[in-house]
Predicted model as a PDB file, atoms N, CA, C, CB and O in Angstrom, pLDDT in the B-factor column:
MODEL        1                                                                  
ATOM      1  N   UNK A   1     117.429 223.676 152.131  1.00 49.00           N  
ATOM      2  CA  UNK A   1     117.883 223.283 150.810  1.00 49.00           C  
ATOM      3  C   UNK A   1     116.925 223.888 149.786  1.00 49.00           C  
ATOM      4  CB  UNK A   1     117.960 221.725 150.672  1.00 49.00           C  
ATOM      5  O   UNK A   1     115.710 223.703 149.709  1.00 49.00           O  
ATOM      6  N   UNK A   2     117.793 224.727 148.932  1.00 50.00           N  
ATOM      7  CA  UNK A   2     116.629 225.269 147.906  1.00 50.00           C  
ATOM      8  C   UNK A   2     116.455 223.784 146.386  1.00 50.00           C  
ATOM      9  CB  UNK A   2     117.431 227.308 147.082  1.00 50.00           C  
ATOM     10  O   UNK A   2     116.980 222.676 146.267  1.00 50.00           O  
ATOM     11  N   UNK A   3     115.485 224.557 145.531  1.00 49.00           N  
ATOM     12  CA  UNK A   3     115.638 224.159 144.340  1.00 49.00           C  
ATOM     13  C   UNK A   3     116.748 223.109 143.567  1.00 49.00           C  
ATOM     14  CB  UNK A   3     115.675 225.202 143.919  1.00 49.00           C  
ATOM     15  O   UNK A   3     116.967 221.955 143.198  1.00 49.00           O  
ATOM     16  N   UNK A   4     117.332 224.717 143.654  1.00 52.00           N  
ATOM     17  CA  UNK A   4     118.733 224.873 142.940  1.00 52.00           C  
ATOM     18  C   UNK A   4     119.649 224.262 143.345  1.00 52.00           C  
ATOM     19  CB  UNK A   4     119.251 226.003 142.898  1.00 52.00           C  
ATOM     20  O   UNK A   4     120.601 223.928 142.639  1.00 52.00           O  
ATOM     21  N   UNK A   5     119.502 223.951 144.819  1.00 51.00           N  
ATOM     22  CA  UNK A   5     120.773 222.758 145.099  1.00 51.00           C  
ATOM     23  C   UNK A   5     120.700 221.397 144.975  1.00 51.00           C  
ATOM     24  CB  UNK A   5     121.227 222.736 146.383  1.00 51.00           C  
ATOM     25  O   UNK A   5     121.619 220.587 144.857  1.00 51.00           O  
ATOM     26  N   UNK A   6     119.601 221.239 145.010  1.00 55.00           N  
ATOM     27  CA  UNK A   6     118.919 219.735 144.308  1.00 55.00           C  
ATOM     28  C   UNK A   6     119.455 219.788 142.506  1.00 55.00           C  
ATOM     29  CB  UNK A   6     116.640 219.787 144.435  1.00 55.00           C  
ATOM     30  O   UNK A   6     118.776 219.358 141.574  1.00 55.00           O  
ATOM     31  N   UNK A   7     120.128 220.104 142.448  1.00 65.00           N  
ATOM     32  CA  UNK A   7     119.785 220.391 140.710  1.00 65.00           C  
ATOM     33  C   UNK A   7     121.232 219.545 139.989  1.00 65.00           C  
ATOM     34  CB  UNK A   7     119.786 222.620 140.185  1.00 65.00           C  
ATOM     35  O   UNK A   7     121.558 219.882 138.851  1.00 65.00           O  
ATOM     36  N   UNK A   8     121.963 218.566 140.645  1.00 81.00           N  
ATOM     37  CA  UNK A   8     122.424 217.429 140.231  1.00 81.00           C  
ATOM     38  C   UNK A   8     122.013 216.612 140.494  1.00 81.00           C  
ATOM     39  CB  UNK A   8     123.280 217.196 140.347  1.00 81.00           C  
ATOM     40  O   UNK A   8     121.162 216.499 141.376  1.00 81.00           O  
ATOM     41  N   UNK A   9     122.656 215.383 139.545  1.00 94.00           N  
ATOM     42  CA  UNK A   9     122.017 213.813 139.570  1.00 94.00           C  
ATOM     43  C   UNK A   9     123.175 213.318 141.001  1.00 94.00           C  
ATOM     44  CB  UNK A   9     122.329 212.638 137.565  1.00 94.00           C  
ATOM     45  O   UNK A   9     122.715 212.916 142.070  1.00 94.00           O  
ATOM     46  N   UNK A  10     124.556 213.440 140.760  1.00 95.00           N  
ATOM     47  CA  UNK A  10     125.131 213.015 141.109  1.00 95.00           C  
ATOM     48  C   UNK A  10     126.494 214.053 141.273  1.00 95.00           C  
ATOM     49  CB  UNK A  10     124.972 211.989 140.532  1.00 95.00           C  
ATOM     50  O   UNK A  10     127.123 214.721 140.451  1.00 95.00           O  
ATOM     51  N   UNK A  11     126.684 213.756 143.389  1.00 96.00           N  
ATOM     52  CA  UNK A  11     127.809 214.572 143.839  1.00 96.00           C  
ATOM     53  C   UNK A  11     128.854 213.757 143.814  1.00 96.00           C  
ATOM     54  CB  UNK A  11     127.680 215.187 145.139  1.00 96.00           C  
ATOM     55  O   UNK A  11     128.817 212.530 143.912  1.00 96.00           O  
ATOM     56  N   UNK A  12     129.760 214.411 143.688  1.00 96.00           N  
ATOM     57  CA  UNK A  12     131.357 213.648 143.571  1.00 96.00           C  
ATOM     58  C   UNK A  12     131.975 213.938 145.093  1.00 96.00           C  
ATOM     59  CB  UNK A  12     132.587 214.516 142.135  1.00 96.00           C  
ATOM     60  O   UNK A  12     131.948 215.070 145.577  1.00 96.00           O  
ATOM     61  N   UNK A  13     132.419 213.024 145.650  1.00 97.00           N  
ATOM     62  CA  UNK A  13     132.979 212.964 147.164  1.00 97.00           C  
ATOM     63  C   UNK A  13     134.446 212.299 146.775  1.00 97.00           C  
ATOM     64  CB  UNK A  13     131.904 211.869 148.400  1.00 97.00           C  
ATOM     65  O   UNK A  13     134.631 211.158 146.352  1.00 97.00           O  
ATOM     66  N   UNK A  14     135.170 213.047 146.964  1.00 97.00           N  
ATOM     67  CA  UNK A  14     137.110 212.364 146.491  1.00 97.00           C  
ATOM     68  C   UNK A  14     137.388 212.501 147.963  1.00 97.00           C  
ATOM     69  CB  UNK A  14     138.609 213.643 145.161  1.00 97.00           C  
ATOM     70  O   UNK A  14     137.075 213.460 148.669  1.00 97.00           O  
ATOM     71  N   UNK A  15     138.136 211.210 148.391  1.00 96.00           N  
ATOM     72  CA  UNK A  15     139.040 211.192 149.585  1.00 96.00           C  
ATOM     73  C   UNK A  15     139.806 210.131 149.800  1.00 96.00           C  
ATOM     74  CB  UNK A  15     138.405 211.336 150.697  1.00 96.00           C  
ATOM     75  O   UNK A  15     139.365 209.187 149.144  1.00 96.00           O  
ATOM     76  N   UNK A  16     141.008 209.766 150.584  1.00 95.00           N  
ATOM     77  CA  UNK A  16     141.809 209.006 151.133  1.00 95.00           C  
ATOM     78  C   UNK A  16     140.520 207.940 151.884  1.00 95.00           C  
ATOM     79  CB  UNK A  16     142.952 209.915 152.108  1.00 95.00           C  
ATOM     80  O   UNK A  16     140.210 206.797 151.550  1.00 95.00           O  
ATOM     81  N   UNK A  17     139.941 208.812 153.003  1.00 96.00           N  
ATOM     82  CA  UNK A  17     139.085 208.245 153.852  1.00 96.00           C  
ATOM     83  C   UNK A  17     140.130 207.150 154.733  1.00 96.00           C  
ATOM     84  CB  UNK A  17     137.783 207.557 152.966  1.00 96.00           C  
ATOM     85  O   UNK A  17     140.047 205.931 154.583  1.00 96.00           O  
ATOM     86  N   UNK A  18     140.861 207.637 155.425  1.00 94.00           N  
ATOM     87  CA  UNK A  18     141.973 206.835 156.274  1.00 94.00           C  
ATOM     88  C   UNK A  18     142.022 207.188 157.705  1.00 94.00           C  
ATOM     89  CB  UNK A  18     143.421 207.093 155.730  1.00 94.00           C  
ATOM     90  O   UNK A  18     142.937 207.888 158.139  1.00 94.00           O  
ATOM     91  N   UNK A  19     140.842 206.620 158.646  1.00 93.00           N  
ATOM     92  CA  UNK A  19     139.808 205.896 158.211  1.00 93.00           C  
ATOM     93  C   UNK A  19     138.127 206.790 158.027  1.00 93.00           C  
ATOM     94  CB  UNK A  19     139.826 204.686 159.311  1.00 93.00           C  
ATOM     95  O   UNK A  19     137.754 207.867 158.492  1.00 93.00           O  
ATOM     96  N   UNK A  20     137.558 205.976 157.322  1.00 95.00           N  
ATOM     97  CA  UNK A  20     136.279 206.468 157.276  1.00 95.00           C  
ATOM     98  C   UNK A  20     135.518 206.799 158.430  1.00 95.00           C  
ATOM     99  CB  UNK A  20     135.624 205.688 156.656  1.00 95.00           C  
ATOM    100  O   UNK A  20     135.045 205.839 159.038  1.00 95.00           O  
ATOM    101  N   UNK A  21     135.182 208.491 159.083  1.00 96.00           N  
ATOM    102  CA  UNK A  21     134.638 208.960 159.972  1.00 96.00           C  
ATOM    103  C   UNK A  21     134.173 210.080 160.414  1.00 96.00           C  
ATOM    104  CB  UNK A  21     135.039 208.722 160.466  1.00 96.00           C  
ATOM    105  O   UNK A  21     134.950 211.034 160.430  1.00 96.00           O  
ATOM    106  N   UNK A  22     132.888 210.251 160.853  1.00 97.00           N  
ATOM    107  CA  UNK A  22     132.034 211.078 161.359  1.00 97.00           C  
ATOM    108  C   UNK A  22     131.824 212.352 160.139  1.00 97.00           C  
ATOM    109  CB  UNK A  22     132.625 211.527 162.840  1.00 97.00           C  
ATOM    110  O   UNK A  22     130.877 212.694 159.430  1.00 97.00           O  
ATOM    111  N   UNK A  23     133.256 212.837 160.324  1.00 97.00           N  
ATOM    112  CA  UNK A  23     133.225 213.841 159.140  1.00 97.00           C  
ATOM    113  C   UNK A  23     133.195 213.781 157.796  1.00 97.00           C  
ATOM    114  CB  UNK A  23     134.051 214.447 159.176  1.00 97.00           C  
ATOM    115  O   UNK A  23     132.717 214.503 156.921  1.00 97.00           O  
ATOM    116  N   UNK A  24     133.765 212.832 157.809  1.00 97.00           N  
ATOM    117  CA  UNK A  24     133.071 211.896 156.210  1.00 97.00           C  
ATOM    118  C   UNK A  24     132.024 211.599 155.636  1.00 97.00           C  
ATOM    119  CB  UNK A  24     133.207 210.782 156.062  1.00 97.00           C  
ATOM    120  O   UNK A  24     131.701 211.795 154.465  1.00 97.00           O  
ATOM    121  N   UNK A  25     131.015 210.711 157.154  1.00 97.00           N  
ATOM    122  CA  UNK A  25     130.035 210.449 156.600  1.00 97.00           C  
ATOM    123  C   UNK A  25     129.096 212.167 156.842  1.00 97.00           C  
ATOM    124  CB  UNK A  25     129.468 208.928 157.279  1.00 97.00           C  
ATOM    125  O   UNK A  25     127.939 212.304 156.444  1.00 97.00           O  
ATOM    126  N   UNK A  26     129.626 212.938 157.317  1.00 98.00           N  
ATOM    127  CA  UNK A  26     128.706 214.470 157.087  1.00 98.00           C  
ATOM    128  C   UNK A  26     129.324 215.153 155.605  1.00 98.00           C  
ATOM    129  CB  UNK A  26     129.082 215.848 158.674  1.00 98.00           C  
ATOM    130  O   UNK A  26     128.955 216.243 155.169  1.00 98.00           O  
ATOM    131  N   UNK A  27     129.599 214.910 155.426  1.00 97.00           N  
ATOM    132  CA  UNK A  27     130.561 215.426 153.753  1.00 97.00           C  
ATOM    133  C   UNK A  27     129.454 214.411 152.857  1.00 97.00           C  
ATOM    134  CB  UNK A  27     132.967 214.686 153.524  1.00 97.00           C  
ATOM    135  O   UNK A  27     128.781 214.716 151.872  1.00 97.00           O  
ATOM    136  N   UNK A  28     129.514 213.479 153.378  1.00 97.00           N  
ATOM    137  CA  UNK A  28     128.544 212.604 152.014  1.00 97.00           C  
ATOM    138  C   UNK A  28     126.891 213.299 152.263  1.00 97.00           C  
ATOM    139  CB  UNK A  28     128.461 210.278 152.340  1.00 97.00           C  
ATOM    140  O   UNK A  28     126.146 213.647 151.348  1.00 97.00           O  
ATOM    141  N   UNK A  29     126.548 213.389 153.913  1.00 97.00           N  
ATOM    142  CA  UNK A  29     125.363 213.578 153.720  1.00 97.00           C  
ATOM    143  C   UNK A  29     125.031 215.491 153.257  1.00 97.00           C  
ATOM    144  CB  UNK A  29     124.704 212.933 155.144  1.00 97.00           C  
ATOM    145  O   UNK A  29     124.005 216.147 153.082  1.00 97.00           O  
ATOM    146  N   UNK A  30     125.748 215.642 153.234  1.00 96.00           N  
ATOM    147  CA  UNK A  30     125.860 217.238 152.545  1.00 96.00           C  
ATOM    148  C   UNK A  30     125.522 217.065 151.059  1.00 96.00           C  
ATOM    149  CB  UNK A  30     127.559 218.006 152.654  1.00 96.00           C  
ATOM    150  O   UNK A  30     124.743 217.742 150.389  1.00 96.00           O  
ATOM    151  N   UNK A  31     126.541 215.636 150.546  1.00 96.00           N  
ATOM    152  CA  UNK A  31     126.915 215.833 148.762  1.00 96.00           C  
ATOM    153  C   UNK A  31     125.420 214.758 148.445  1.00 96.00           C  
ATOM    154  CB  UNK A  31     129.091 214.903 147.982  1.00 96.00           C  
ATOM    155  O   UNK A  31     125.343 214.149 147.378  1.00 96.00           O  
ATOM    156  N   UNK A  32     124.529 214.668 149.305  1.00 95.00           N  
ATOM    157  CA  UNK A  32     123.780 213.721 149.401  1.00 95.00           C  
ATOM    158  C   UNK A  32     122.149 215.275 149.359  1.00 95.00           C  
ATOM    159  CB  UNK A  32     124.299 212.451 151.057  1.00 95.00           C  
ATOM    160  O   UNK A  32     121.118 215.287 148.686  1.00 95.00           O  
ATOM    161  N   UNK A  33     122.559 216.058 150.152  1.00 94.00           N  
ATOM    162  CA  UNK A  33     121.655 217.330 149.765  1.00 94.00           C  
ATOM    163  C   UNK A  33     121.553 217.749 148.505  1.00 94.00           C  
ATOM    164  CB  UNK A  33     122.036 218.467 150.371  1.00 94.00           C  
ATOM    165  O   UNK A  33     120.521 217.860 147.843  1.00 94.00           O  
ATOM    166  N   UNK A  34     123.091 218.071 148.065  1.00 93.00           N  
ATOM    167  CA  UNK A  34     123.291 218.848 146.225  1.00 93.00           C  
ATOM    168  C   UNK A  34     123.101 217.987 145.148  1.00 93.00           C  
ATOM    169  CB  UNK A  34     124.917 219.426 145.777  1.00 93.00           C  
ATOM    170  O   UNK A  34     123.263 218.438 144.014  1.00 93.00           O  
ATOM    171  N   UNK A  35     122.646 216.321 145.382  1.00 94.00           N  
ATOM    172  CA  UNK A  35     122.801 215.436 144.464  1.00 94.00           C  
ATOM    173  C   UNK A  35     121.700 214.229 145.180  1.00 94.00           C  
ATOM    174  CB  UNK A  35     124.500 215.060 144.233  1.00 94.00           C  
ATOM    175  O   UNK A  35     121.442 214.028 146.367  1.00 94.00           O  
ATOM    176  N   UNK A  36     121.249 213.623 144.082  1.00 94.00           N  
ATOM    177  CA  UNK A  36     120.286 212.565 144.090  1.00 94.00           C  
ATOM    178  C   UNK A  36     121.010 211.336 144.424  1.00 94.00           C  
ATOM    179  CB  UNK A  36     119.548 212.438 142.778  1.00 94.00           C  
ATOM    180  O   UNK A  36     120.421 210.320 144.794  1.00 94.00           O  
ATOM    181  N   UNK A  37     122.618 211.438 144.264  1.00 96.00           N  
ATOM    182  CA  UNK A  37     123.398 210.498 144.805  1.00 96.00           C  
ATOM    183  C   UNK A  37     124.858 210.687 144.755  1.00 96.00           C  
ATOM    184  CB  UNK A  37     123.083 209.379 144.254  1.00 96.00           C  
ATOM    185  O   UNK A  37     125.439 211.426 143.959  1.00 96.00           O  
ATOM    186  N   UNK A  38     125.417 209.944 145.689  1.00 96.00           N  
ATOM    187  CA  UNK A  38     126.660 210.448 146.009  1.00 96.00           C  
ATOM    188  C   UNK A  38     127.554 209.394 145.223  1.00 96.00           C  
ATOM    189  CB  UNK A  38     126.917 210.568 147.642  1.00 96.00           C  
ATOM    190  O   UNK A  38     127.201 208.215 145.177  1.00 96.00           O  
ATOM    191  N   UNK A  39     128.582 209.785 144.677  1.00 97.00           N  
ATOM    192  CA  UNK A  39     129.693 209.292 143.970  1.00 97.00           C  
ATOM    193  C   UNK A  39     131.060 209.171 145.170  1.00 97.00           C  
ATOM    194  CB  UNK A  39     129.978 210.418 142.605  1.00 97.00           C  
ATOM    195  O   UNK A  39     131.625 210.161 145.635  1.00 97.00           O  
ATOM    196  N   UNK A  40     131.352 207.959 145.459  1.00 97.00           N  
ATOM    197  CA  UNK A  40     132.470 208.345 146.590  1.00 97.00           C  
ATOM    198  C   UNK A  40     133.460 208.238 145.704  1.00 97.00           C  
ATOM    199  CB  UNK A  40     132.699 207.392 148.004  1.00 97.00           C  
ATOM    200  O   UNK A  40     133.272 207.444 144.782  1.00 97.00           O  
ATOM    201  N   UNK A  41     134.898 209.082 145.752  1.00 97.00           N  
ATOM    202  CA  UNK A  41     136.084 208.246 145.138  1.00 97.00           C  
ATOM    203  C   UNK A  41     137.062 207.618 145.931  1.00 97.00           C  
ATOM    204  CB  UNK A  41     136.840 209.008 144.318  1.00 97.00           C  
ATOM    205  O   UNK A  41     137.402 208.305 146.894  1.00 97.00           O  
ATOM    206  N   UNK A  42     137.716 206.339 145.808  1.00 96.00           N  
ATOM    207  CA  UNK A  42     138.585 206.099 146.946  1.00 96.00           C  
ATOM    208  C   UNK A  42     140.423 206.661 146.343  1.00 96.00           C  
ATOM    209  CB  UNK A  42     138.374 204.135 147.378  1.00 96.00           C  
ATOM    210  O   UNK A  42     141.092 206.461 145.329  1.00 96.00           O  
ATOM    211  N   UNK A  43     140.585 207.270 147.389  1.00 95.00           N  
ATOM    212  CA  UNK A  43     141.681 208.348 146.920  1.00 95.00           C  
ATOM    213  C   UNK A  43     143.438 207.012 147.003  1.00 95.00           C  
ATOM    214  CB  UNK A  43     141.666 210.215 148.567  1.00 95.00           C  
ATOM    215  O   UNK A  43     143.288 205.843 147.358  1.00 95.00           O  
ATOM    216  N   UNK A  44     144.136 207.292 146.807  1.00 93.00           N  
ATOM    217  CA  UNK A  44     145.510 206.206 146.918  1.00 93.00           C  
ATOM    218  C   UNK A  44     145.032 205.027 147.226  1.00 93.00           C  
ATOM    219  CB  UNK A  44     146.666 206.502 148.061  1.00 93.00           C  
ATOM    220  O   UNK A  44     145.342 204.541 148.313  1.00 93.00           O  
ATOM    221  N   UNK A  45     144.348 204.463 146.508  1.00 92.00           N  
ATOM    222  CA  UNK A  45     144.237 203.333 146.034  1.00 92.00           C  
ATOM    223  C   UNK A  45     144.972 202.144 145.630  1.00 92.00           C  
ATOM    224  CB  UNK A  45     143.840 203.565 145.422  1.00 92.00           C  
ATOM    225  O   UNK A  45     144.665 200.974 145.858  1.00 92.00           O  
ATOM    226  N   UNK A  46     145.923 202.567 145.036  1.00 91.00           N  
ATOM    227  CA  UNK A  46     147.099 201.996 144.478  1.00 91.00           C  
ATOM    228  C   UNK A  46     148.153 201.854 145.589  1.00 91.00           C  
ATOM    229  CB  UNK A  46     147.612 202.853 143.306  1.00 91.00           C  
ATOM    230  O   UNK A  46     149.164 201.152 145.550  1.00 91.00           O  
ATOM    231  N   UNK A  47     147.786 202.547 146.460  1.00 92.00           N  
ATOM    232  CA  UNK A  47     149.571 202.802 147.472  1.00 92.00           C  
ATOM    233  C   UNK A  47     149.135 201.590 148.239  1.00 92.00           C  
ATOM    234  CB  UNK A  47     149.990 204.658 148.830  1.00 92.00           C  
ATOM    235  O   UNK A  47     148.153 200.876 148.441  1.00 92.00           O  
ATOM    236  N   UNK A  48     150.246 201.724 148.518  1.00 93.00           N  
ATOM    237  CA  UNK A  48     150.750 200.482 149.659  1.00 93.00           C  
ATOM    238  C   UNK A  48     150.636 200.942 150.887  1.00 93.00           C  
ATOM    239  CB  UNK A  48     152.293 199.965 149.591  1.00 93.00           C  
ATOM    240  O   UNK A  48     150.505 202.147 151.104  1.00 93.00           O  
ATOM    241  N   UNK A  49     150.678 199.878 152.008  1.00 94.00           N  
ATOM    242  CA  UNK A  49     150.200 200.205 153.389  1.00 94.00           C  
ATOM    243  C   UNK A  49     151.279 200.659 153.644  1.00 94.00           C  
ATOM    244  CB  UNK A  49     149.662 199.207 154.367  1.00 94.00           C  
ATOM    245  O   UNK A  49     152.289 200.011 153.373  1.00 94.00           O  
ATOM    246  N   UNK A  50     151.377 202.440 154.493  1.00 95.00           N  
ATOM    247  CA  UNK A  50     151.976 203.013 155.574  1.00 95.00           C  
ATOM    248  C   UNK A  50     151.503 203.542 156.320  1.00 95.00           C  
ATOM    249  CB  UNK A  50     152.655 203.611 155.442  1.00 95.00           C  
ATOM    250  O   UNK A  50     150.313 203.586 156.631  1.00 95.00           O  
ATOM    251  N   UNK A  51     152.567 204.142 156.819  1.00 94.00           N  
ATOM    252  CA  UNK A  51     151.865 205.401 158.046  1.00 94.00           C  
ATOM    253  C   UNK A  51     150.749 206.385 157.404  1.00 94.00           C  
ATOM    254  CB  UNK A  51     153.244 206.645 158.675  1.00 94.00           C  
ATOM    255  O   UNK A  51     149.653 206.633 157.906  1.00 94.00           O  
ATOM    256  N   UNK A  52     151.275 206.904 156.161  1.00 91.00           N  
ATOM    257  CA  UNK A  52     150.069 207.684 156.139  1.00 91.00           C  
ATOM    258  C   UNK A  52     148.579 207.096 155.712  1.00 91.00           C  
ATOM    259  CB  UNK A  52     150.392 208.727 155.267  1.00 91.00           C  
ATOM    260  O   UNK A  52     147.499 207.620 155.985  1.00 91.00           O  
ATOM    261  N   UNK A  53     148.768 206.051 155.079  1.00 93.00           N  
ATOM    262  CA  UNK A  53     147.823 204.781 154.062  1.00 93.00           C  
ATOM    263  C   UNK A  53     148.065 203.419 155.159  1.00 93.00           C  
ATOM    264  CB  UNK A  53     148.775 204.335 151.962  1.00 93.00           C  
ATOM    265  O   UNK A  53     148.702 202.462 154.720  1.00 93.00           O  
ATOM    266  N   UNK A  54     147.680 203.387 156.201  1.00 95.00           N  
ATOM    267  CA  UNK A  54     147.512 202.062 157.551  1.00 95.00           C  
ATOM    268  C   UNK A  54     146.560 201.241 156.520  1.00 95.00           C  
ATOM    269  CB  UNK A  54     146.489 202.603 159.531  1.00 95.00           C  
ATOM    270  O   UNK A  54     146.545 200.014 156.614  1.00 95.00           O  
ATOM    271  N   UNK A  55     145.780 201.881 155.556  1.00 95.00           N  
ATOM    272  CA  UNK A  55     144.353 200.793 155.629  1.00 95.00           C  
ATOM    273  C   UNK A  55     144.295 200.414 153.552  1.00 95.00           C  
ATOM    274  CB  UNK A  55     142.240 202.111 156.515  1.00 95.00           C  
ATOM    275  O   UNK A  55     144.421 201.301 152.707  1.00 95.00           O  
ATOM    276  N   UNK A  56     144.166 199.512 153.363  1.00 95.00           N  
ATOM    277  CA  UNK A  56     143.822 199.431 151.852  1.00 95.00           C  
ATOM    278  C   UNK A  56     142.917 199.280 151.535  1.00 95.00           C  
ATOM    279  CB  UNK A  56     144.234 198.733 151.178  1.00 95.00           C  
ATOM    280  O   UNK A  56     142.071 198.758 152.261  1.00 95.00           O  
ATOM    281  N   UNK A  57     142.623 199.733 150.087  1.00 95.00           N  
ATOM    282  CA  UNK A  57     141.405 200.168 149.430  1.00 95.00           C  
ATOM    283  C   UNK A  57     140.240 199.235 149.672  1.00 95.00           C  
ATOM    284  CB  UNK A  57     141.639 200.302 147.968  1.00 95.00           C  
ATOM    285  O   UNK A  57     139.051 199.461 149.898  1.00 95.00           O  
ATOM    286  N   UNK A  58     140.872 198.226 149.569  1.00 95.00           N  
ATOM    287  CA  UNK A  58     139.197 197.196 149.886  1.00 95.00           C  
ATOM    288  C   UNK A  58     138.960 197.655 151.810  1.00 95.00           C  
ATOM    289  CB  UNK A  58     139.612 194.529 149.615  1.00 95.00           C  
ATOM    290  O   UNK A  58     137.809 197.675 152.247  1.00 95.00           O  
ATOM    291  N   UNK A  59     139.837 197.894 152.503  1.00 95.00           N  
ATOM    292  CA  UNK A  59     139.030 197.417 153.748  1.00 95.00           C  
ATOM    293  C   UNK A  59     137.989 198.645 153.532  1.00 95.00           C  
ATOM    294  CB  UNK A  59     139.965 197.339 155.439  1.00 95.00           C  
ATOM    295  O   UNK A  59     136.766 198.518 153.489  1.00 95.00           O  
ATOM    296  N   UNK A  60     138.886 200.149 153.375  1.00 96.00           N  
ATOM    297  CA  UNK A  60     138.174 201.083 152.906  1.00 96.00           C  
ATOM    298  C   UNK A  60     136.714 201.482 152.720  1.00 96.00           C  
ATOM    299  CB  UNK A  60     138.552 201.075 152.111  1.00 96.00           C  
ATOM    300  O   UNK A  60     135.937 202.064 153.477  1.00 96.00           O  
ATOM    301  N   UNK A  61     136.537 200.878 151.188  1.00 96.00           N  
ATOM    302  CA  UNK A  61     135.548 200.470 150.757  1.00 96.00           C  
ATOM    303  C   UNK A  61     134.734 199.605 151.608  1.00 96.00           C  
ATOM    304  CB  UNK A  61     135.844 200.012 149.748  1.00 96.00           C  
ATOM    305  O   UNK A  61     133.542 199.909 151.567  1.00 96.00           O  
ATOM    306  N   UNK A  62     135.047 198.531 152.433  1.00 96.00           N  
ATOM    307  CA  UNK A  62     134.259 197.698 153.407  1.00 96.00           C  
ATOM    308  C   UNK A  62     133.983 199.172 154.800  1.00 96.00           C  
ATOM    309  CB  UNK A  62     135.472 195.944 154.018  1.00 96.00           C  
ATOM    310  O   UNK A  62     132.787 199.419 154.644  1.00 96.00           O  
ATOM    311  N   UNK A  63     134.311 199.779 155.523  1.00 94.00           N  
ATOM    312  CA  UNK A  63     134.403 200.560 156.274  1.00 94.00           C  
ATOM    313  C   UNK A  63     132.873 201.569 155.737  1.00 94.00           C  
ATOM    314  CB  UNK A  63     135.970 201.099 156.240  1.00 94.00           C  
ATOM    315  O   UNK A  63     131.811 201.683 156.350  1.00 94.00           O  
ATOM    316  N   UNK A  64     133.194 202.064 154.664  1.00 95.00           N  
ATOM    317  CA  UNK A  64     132.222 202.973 154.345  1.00 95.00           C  
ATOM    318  C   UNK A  64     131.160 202.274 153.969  1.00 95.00           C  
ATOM    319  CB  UNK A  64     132.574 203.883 153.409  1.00 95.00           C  
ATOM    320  O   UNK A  64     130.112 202.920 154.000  1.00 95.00           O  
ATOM    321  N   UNK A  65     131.049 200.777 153.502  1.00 94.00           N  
ATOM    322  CA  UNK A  65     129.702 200.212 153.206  1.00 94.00           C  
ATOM    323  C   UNK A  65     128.860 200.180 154.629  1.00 94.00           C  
ATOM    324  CB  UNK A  65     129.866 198.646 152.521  1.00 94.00           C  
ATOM    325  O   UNK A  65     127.706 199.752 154.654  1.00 94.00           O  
TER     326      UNK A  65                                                      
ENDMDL                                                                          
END                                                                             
């Protein structure tokens, strides 16, 4: 990691995260290299549980804590 990639406060991480794993948490610890802290966003939020959305935003959010 140079300098220069340290050189935000804060990385932005946007995803579904359905469910939160392995490759996720290596995506954060990457946006966790370019930034002093990671910003997660939780992506369809609003939607309702289906097939593609099984999980809602709070468990989500509980999953990645």
């Amino acid at each position: 990691m140079t300098a220069q990639a340290q050189s935000s406060d804060v990385a932005l991480v946007i995803g579904r995260f359905q469910p939160f794993h392995h490759g996720h948490v290596a995506l954060v610890a990457h946006a966790l290299e370019v930034g002093r802290r990671a910003l997660l966003v939780v992506g369809s939020a609003g939607a309702p549980r289906s097939v593609k959305n099984p999980f809602t935003a709070e468990e989500r959010i509980a999953m990645i804590r």
